[in-house]
Structures are given as C-alpha cells and as structure tokens.
LUMMAR-386968 format. One record per residue (C-alpha): y, x, z. Coordinates in pm, whole numbers, plus 50000, padded with zeros to 5 digits. Each point is the difference from the previous one (the first is absolute). Last residue first. Layout:
REM residues N
+-------+-------+-------+
!    c2 !    c1 !    c3 !
+-------+-------+-------+
!     Y !     X !     Z !
...
+-------+-------+-------+
***
This chain:
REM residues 198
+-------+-------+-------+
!    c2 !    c1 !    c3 !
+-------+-------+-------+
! 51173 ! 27689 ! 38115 !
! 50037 ! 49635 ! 50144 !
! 49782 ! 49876 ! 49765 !
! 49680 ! 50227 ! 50153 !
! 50091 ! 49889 ! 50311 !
! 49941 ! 49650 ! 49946 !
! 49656 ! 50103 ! 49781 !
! 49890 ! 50153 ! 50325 !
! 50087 ! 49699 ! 50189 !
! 49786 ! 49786 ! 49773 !
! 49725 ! 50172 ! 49993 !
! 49975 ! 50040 ! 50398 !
! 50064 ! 49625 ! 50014 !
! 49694 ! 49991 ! 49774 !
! 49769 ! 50191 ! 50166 !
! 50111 ! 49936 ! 50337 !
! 49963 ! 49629 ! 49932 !
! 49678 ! 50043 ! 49875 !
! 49888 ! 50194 ! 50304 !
! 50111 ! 49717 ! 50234 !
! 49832 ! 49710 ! 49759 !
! 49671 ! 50179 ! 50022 !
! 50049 ! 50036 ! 50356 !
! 50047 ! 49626 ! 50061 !
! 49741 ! 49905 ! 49741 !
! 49734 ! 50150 ! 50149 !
! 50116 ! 49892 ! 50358 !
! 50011 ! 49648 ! 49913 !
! 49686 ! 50035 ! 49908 !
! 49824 ! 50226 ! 50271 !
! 50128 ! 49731 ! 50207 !
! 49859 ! 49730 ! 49804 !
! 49642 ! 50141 ! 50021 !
! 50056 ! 50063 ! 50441 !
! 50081 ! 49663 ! 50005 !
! 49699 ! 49862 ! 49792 !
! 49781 ! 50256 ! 50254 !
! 50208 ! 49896 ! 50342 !
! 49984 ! 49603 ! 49954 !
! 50249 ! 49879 ! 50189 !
! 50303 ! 49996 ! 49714 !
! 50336 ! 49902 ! 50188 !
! 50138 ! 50362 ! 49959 !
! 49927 ! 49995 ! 49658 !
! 50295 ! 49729 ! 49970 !
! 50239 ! 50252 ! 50124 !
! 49873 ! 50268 ! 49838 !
! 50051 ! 49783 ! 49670 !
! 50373 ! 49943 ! 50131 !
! 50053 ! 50331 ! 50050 !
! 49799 ! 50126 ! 49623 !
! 50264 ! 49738 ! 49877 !
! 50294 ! 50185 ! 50124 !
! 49916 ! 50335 ! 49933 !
! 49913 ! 49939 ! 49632 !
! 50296 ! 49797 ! 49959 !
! 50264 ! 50259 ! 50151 !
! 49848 ! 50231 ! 49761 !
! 50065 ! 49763 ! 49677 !
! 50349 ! 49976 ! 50143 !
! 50051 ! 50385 ! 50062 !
! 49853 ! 50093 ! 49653 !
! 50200 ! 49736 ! 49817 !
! 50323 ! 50173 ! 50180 !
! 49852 ! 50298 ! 49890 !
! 50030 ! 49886 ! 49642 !
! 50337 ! 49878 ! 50031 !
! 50102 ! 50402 ! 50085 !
! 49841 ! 50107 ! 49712 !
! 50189 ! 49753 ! 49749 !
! 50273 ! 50249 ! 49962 !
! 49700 ! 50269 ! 49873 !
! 49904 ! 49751 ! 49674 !
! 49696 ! 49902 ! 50007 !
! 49650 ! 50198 ! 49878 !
! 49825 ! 50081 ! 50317 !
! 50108 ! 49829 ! 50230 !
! 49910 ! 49652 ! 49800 !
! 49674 ! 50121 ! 50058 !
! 49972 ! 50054 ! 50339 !
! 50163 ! 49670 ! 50068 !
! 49717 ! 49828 ! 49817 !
! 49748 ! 50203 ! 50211 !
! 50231 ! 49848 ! 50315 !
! 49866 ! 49669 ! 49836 !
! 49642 ! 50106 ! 50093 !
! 50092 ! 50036 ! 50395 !
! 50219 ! 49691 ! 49967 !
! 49702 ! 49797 ! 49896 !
! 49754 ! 50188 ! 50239 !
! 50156 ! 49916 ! 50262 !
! 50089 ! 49642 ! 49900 !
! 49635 ! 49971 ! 49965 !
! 50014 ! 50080 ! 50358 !
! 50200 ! 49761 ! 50145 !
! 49760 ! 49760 ! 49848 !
! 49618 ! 50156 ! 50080 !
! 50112 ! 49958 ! 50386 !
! 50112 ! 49682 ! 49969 !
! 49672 ! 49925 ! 49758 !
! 49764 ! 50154 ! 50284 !
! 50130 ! 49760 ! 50238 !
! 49950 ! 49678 ! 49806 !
! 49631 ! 50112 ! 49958 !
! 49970 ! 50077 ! 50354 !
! 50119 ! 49640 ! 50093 !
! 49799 ! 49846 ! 49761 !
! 49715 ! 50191 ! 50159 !
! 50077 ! 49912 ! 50382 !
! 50056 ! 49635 ! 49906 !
! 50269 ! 49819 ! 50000 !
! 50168 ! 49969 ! 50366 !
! 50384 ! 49809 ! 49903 !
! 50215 ! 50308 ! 50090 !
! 49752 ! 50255 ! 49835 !
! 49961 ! 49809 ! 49653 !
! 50432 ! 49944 ! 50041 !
! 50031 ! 50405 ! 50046 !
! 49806 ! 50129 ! 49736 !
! 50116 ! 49733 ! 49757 !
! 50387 ! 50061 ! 50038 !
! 49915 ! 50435 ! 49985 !
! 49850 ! 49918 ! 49667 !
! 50319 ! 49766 ! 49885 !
! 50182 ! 50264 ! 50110 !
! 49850 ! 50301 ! 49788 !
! 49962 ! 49751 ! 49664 !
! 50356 ! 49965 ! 49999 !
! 50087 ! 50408 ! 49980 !
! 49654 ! 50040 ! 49830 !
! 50138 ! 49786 ! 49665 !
! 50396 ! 50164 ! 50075 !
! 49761 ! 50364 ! 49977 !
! 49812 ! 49884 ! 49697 !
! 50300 ! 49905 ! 49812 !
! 50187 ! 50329 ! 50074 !
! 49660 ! 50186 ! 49852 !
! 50031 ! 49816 ! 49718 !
! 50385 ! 50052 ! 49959 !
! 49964 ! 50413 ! 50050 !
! 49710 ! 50011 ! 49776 !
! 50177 ! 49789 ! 49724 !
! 50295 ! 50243 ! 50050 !
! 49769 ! 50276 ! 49978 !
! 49853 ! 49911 ! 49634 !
! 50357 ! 49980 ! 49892 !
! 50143 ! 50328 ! 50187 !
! 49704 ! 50221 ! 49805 !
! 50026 ! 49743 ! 49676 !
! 50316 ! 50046 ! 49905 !
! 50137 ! 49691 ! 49878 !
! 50252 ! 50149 ! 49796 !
! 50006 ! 50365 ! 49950 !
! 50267 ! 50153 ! 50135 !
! 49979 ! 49857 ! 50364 !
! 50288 ! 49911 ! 50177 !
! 49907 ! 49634 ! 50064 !
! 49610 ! 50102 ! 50045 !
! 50217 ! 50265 ! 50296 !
! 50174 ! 49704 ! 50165 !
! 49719 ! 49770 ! 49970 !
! 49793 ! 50232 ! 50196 !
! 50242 ! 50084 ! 50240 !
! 50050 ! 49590 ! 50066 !
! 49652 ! 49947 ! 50023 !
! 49940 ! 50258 ! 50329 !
! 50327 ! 49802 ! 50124 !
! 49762 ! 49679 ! 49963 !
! 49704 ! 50230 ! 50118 !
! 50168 ! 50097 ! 50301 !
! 50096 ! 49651 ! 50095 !
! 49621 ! 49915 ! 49926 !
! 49916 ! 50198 ! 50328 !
! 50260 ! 49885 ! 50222 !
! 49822 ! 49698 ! 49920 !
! 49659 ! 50073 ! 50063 !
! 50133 ! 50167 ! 50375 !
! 50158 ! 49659 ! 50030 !
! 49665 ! 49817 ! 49918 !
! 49853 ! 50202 ! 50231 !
! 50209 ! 49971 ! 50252 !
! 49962 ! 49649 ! 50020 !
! 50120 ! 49698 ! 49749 !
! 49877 ! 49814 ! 50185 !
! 49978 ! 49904 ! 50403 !
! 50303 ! 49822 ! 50000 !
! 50327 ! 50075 ! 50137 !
! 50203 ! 50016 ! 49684 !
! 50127 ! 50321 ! 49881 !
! 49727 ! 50073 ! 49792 !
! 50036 ! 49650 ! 49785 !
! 50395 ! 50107 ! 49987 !
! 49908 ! 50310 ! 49847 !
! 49678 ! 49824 ! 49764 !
! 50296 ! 49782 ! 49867 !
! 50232 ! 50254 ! 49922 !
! 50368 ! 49864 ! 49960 !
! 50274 ! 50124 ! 49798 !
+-------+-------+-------+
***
C-alpha cells in the first residue's frame, strides 16, 4: 500500500517539513485513537451509545483539522521563504513569518486538545485497550515536541525582540500546558493499567 504524503516527505523538496510530519504522526494517533473508540461503540450494550458516539465525531473532527494544518503548515513555511528569496517587502515578509510560526503551533494546540480526547476514552475503555492508548499518548506527544521545534526554529528568524519575545511566551504556554496534560493523563492511564492487572 502506498502513502502519498510518505513518499511526498521522502522527496527532497522543501515541503512537507517537519511540521507537517510532526502533524502527521499526530493524526496517526487519532486514527488508532478512532479505532478504540469504534471498538468499544461496537461492544456497547446499548446501541449507538452516545458517550463513544459523540467522541468518535470528536476524535474524526479533530483528525480533520490536524491533516487541514498538516498542509496548511508547508504551504506557510513555502511563502515565507519565496517573499524573502525574491525581496518583498519588510511587512509582507513579517506577516508571512508570523503565520509559520502561528502554523506549527496550531498543530500544538490541536494535539494538545486531542490528548483531552485520549483522556476520556481512558477513562471508560476496556483495560486491553490501555496499552493502545499510550501509544496515542506517545504520538500526540511526539507532535507537540516536534512542531513547537520547528516553530522555534522559525522564531529564531523573527528580528523584532518585543513580537519575538510575545511568540515565545506562546509557544511556551502551550508547551508546558501540553507537558502537564500529558502527565495527567498518561498518569491516569497507567494507574488504570495497574489497576487491571490486580
């Protein structure tokens, strides 16, 4: 089977980045994320129960969003570095910069609110499916950290100290929001593991 964005990645060409891969890791989570969820709505006693229904819709909008932000993130990078290459102005040129720095991390905070969709499928699935979970955790992590390195990277272009200093608090923000989140719910979740194995 082949994977068109894989092959696109593999290429030597400017995009799809690291962003876009960290974005992707990210939605392979979710997919797996999907396939617990369908799992348990296929178990369920009562027929389209509305606890796994309502977060399988959650799990699939939030997957769309991050493939939307996965493209978006290298087509922002793409502009950024043609307006510098051909001397546009010093405003368009900011503008462009601020949305490759804004990209990578709206796929922060897209995996960051997805691991809240992970938190709650902890809490109610069945305990084999506790290991897949982490696995989720681990990709959606792996996105978080990548993306916040490509958006330092891109920061690290930014001249103008104040607007700089803004985004880094930012990134930051989300960064160690993210951290403790994953904590939380990895902590949760290994607990519960445990717990089974009693």
């Amino acid at each position: 089977m082949h994977d068109s964005f894989l092959e696109a990645l593999a290429r030597p060409e400017p995009v799809p980045g690291g962003g876009a891969a960290a974005a992707h890791g990210a939605c392979v989570g979710l997919a797996l994320l999907e396939k617990i969820v369908l799992v348990e709505l296929r178990r369920s006693e009562i027929p389209s129960d509305s606890r796994w229904q309502d977060l399988l819709e959650e799990v699939r909008g939030s997957s769309s969003t991050l493939i939307r932000l996965r493209d978006e993130d290298g087509e922002a990078y793409v502009r950024f570095a043609q307006a510098r290459t051909f001397g546009k102005g010093a405003e368009e040129i900011l503008d462009l910069l601020k949305q490759a720095i804004e990209s990578p991390m709206a796929i922060m905070k897209e995996a960051k609110r997805s691991l809240e969709l992970v938190a709650r499928a902890g809490k109610h699935c069945k305990g084999h499916l506790l290991s897949d979970l982490l696995v989720v955790c681990e990709l959606l992590r792996a996105a978080v950290n990548g993306t916040h390195r490509i958006a330092q990277a891109n920061l690290g272009v930014m001249g103008e100290p104040s607007l700089r200093s803004h985004y880094q608090n930012k990134l930051n923000q989300v960064q160690v929001e993210s951290r403790e989140l994953f904590q939380s719910v990895e902590g949760d979740i290994l607990e519960r593991a445990k717990f089974n194995k009693r």
